[in-house]
Structures are given as structure tokens and as C-alpha cells.
N, C-alpha and C positions, 0 to 999 in steps of 0.2 A: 519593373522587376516582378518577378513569382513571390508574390506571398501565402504562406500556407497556416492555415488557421486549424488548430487540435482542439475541436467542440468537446468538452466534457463536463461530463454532471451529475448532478444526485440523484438518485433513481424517480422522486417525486417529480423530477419536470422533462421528464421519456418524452411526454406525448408530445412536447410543443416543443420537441430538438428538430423533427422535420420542418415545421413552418421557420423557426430560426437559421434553420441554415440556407433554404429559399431564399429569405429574407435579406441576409447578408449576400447573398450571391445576386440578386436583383439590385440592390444599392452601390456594389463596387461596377456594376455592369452600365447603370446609370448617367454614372456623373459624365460630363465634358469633355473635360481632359483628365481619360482614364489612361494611365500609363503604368498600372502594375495591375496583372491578374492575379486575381485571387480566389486559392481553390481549398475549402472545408472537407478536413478531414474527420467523420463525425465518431465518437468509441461507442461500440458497440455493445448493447449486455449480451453475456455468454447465454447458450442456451442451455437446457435442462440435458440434454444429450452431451452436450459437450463436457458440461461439470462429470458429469459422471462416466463418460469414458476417457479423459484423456485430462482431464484440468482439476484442482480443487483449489479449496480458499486457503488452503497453509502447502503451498507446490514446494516441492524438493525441488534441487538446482536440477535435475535430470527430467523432472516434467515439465519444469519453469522452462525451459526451450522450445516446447512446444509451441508455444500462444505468447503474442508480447501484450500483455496486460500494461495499463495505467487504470492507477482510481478502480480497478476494479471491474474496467472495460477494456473489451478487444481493441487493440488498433492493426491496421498491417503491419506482419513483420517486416516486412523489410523497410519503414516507416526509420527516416534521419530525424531523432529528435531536435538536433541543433538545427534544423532549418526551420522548426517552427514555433509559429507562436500560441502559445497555449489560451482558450478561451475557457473559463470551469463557472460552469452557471451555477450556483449552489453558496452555500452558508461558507465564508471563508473563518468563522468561530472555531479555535483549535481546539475549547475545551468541547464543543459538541456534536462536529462532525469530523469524526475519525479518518473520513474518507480522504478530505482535504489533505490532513494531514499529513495521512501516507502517502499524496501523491506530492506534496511537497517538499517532503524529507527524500523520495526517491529524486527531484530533481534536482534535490540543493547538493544531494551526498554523490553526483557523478560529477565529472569534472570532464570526459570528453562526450553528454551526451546532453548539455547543458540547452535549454530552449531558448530561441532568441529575446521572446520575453513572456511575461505572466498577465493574464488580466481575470480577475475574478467579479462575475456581477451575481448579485444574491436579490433575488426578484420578491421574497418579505422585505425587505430594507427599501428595494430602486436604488443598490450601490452599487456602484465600479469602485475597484482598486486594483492598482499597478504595483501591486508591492507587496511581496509575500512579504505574513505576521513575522516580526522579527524574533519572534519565539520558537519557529520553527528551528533556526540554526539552533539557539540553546537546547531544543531536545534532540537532535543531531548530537550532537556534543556529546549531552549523556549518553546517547546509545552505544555512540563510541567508547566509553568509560566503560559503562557494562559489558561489554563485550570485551575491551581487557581483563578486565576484572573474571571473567567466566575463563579464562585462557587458563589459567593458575586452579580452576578445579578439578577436583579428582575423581566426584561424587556428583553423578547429574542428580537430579529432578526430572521427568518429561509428563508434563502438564497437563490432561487431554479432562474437558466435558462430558465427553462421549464416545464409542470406540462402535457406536451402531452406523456411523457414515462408513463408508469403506475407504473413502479417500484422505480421513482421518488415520487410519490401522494403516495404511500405508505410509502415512507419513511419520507412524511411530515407530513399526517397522524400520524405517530408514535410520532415525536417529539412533534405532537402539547398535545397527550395526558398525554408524561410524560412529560413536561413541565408544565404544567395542572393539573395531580395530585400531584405535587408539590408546589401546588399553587403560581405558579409564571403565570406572563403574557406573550403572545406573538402576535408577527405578523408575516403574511408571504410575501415577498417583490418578484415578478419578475422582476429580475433582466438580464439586458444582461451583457455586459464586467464591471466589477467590478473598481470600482477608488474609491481612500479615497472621494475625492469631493462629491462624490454619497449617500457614508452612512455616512457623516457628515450633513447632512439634516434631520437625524431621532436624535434627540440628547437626544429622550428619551430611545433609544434603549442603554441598560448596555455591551449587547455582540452578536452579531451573529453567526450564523450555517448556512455554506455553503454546501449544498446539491447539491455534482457535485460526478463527477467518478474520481478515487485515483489522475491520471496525473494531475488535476484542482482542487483538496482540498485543497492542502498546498499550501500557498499563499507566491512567493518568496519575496512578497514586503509587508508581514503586519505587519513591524513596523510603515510605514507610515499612518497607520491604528488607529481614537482617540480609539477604544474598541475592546478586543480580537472578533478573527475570526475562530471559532474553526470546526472540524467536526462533521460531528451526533453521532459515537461512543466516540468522547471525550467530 
């Protein structure tokens, strides 16, 4: 049978994704009795042109169609997640690489786009593992909480670092209008390093919306947070 393997990784081991996918493609070609071809799909990093005419790191559902991202990297759109198998050469550690973890939570939270399986090798360690962190589902879970919980407010927060990216202003711009045709209220706060302390001073605000790029969205510490802290597309 077709086997298809989705090469993806931490930006630190770019250089040696080409030799790893030869690599793999020389060894299944190999053996004796080879009876399933196998073809590497490798993601791509975006380029400096593409971020900035058509893509950014916090997309609205309306540019989110452009480009089918995973992890942060291009794949083909028109790319069947459930036919393959996923390879992520990188740190499978939730609490330190963010990257994982959003491409985790995007695979555990679909139900018809589910991959046939997972294999994470993290080349500091020399580990293979077959089994996403089972922690992942628990902050699945939360996010799903915070986001009902955001349902019921009346009063945004919208979050932003900086408003000098353009692809940033755009995406504040978005939220400010469906926010807006929803007739709910909002504000938008620049903000630099984020602490409960900080957004305990607006205590009219019901929920906020952190408008940062995927590694700085999910916030490891917002339970200590009085009001959910969600992203633009949640």
C-alpha cells in the first residue's frame, strides 16, 4: 500500500530535513520484499513575502484559507490529513516547545481530519515516541472551557504586543468588527509581558483575546488568570 509520511519540525533542524527525507526514501526503496511505497511529504517554512502579503502568525478564518499550515509550516492544500502519518523531529516537551503543542491540540481537536498515526523523534534525547503527551488532551479540554466561558461575555479585552506588524492591525481590525456586529463591547490594550496583576486592573473586562503568533497564544499559566484568555480564532 501508499504510505505517506508529513516530515515536520523545529525550525533548528531545517537543514538536515533534506538529507532525512532522502534518507527515508533510500531505505523503504531498499529492502527485498518492498510492498508499500512510501512518499514524504516535507512542511515547508513560509517565506518572508508570503508572511507579509497574504499570511500572518495570528490569521483570521478569511486568510486562514489561504495557506493550510501545520506546526507552523506550509503543507499542500489540498494535502488528506487522515491518510497520513505524521513524523515531528523536535522536543515533544509541552511545557517548552509550544510548537508541538499546537500542532497537537490541532490534531487531537478534529475528528474528521485525524492522522493515521504520530511519531515524534527529538534528536537532543535519540527518542522515538508513538504517543502524544497525554496532557495534551487535558489542555484541549481547558480550551474548550475557556471558550464557553468567553461565550457569556459582554466586554472584550483584545490583547496585542504591538500594532507596528500590519498583519497584527489586521487582525485587530477583524476582531474589533465581529465583536461589534455582535453587539458586544471592546477595548484594545498594548500590552508588553503579560501578568494576572496587569489584567486584574480592567475588571470590567468579562474575557480577552491575545493577538500574538501560535509559540505566545496559549498561555502556560492562565489559570492564574480572574477571566478567560482566548485566541482570535477561538
Amino acid at each position: 500500500g501508499n504510505i505517506k509520511i508529513l516530515l515536520l519540525y523545529q525550525v533548528q533542524y531545517y537543514h538536515a530535513m533534506d538529507e532525512l527525507q532522502r534518507l527515508i526514501m533510500n531505505n523503504s526503496n531498499s529492502g527485498d520484499d518492498n510492498n508499500s511505497d512510501i512518499s514524504v511529504i516535507m512542511g515547508q517554512i513560509p517565506s518572508f513575502e508570503d508572511e507579509d502579503d497574504e499570511s500572518s502568525c495570528c490569521e483570521t478564518p478569511t486568510t486562514a484559507k489561504r495557506k493550510k499550515k501545520v506546526a507552523g509550516l506550509e503543507i499542500p492544500s489540498d494535502l488528506d490529513l487522515s491518510t497520513v502519518t505524521v513524523l515531528y523531529i523536535g522536543s515533544g516537551d509541552i511545557e517548552t516547545n509550544k510548537q508541538y503543542v499546537n500542532m497537537m491540540m490541532e490534531f487531537v481537536s478534529s475528528s474528521d481530519d485525524q492522522p493515521v498515526g504520530y511519531w515524534t523523534y527529538d534528536p537532543a534525547t535519540n527518542e522515538f515516541d508513538s504517543v502524544p503527551n497525554r496532557m495534551i488532551r487535558r489542555q484541549l479540554n481547558r480550551r474548550f472551557y475557556l471558550i464557553q466561558k468567553a461565550r457569556d461575555a459582554t466586554t472584550f479585552g483584545i490583547l496585542v504586543g504591538t500594532l507596528s506588524q500590519k498583519h497584527f492591525t489586521r487582525a485587530v481590525s477583524y476582531l474589533q468588527s465581529v465583536i461589534t456586529a455582535a453587539d458586544r463591547a471592546c477595548y484594545t490594550f498594548a500590552v508588553g509581558k503579560l501578568n494576572p496583576a496587569k489584567l486584574a486592573n480592567f475588571g470590567e473586562i468579562d474575557a480577552y483575546i491575545l493577538v500574538a503568533c501560535p509559540e505566545h497564544s496559549l498561555l502556560s499559566d492562565d489559570r492564574d488568570f480572574h477571566v478567560p484568555v482566548i485566541t482570535p480564532l477561538e
